[in-house]
N, C-alpha and C positions, 0 to 999 in steps of 0.2 A: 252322195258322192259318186260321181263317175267312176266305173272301173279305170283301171288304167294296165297297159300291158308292159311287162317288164321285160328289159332288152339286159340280160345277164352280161354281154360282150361290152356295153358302153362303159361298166365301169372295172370287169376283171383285172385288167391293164393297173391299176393302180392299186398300192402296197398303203399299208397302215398302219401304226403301231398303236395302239390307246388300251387305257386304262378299265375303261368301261364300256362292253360290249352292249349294253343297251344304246350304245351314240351313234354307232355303224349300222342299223338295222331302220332306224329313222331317217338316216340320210339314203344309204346305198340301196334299200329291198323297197321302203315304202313310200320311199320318193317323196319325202314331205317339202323339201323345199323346190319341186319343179314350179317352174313359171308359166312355162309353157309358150313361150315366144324362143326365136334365137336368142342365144347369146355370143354371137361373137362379136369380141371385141368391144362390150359393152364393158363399162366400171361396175362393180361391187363392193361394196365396204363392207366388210366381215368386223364387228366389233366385238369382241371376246370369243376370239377366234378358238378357243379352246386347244385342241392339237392338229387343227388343219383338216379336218372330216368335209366341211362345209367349203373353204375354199379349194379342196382337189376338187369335190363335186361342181362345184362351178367352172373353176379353169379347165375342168375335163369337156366344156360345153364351150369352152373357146373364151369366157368370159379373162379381162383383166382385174384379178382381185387384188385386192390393200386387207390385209390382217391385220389389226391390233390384237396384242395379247396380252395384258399387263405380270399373271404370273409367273413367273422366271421358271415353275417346275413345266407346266402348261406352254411354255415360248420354247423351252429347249426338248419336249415334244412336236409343236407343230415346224419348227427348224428340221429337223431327223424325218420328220412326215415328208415335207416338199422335195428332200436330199434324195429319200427314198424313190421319187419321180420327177425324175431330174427332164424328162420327155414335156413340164409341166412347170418347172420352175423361174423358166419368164415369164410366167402370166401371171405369177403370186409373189406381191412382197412383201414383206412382214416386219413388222416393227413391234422390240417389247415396252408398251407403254398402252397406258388406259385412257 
Protein backbone atom coordinates (compact mmCIF):
# COMPACT_ATOMS: atom_id res chain seq x y z
CA UNK A 1 0.00 0.00 0.00
CA UNK A 2 1.04 3.39 -0.81
CA UNK A 3 1.69 5.90 1.70
CA UNK A 4 -0.59 8.41 1.70
CA UNK A 5 -0.07 11.94 3.32
CA UNK A 6 -2.61 13.30 5.60
CA UNK A 7 -4.08 16.87 5.03
CA UNK A 8 -5.37 17.47 8.92
CA UNK A 9 -7.32 20.88 7.58
CA UNK A 10 -9.55 19.12 4.94
CA UNK A 11 -11.52 17.52 7.56
CA UNK A 12 -11.11 19.78 11.04
CA UNK A 13 -13.95 21.86 9.69
CA UNK A 14 -16.45 19.08 10.42
CA UNK A 15 -18.12 18.29 13.94
CA UNK A 16 -19.28 14.59 14.97
CA UNK A 17 -21.12 12.94 17.37
CA UNK A 18 -20.94 8.99 17.49
CA UNK A 19 -21.03 6.23 19.46
CA UNK A 20 -18.01 4.39 18.62
CA UNK A 21 -14.64 6.07 18.30
CA UNK A 22 -13.21 3.18 16.30
CA UNK A 23 -15.72 4.59 13.18
CA UNK A 24 -13.87 8.15 13.17
CA UNK A 25 -10.41 7.05 12.82
CA UNK A 26 -11.27 4.69 9.69
CA UNK A 27 -12.81 7.33 7.92
CA UNK A 28 -11.08 10.78 9.15
CA UNK A 29 -7.02 9.73 9.91
CA UNK A 30 -6.75 6.43 7.70
CA UNK A 31 -8.60 7.54 4.85
CA UNK A 32 -10.09 4.20 4.01
CA UNK A 33 -12.69 5.26 1.80
CA UNK A 34 -10.47 7.82 -0.50
CA UNK A 35 -11.13 7.17 -4.18
CA UNK A 36 -8.74 9.14 -5.34
CA UNK A 37 -10.47 10.86 -8.35
CA UNK A 38 -12.61 14.26 -7.89
CA UNK A 39 -15.53 14.21 -6.40
CA UNK A 40 -17.49 17.10 -7.11
CA UNK A 41 -20.66 16.80 -7.86
CA UNK A 42 -20.66 13.22 -8.37
CA UNK A 43 -23.74 10.78 -6.59
CA UNK A 44 -22.86 8.49 -3.76
CA UNK A 45 -25.18 6.08 -2.15
CA UNK A 46 -24.38 5.75 1.28
CA UNK A 47 -26.51 2.48 2.35
CA UNK A 48 -26.43 1.95 6.18
CA UNK A 49 -25.31 5.20 6.60
CA UNK A 50 -24.73 4.62 10.32
CA UNK A 51 -24.40 8.32 11.80
CA UNK A 52 -23.22 10.13 8.78
CA UNK A 53 -19.14 9.65 9.41
CA UNK A 54 -18.91 8.40 5.62
CA UNK A 55 -21.34 10.73 3.95
CA UNK A 56 -19.64 14.23 5.72
CA UNK A 57 -16.39 12.63 4.32
CA UNK A 58 -17.70 12.56 0.92
CA UNK A 59 -19.77 15.69 0.76
CA UNK A 60 -16.74 17.47 2.37
CA UNK A 61 -14.98 16.34 -1.22
CA UNK A 62 -18.01 18.15 -2.97
CA UNK A 63 -19.57 14.74 -3.71
CA UNK A 64 -23.91 14.69 -3.62
CA UNK A 65 -24.63 11.94 -1.16
CA UNK A 66 -28.35 9.89 -0.53
CA UNK A 67 -27.93 8.19 3.05
CA UNK A 68 -30.12 5.46 3.81
CA UNK A 69 -30.34 4.50 7.47
CA UNK A 70 -33.07 2.23 8.42
CA UNK A 71 -32.30 2.60 12.48
CA UNK A 72 -34.43 5.17 13.98
CA UNK A 73 -31.36 5.31 17.09
CA UNK A 74 -28.68 5.46 14.06
CA UNK A 75 -31.02 8.03 11.70
CA UNK A 76 -31.56 10.51 14.60
CA UNK A 77 -27.67 10.55 14.97
CA UNK A 78 -26.84 10.87 11.45
CA UNK A 79 -29.76 13.80 11.32
CA UNK A 80 -27.94 15.80 14.51
CA UNK A 81 -24.29 14.88 12.40
CA UNK A 82 -25.38 16.88 9.03
CA UNK A 83 -27.33 19.85 11.55
CA UNK A 84 -24.00 19.89 13.15
CA UNK A 85 -22.44 21.11 9.43
CA UNK A 86 -25.08 22.77 8.17
CA UNK A 87 -21.84 24.47 5.61
CA UNK A 88 -22.54 20.57 4.21
CA UNK A 89 -26.21 19.87 4.39
CA UNK A 90 -27.15 20.32 0.77
CA UNK A 91 -25.09 17.94 -0.56
CA UNK A 92 -26.46 15.04 1.80
CA UNK A 93 -30.00 13.80 2.05
CA UNK A 94 -31.03 11.27 4.18
CA UNK A 95 -33.69 9.16 4.37
CA UNK A 96 -34.79 6.66 7.51
CA UNK A 97 -35.45 3.38 5.47
CA UNK A 98 -33.46 0.31 4.40
Amino acid sequence: MAEQNFNFTEWIALLLICSRFDDFPQTFIHDIHFVGFDLKDKVIVDVGAFVGDTALYYANFGAIVYAYEPHPVNFYWLKKNIELNPQLKDRIKIFNEG
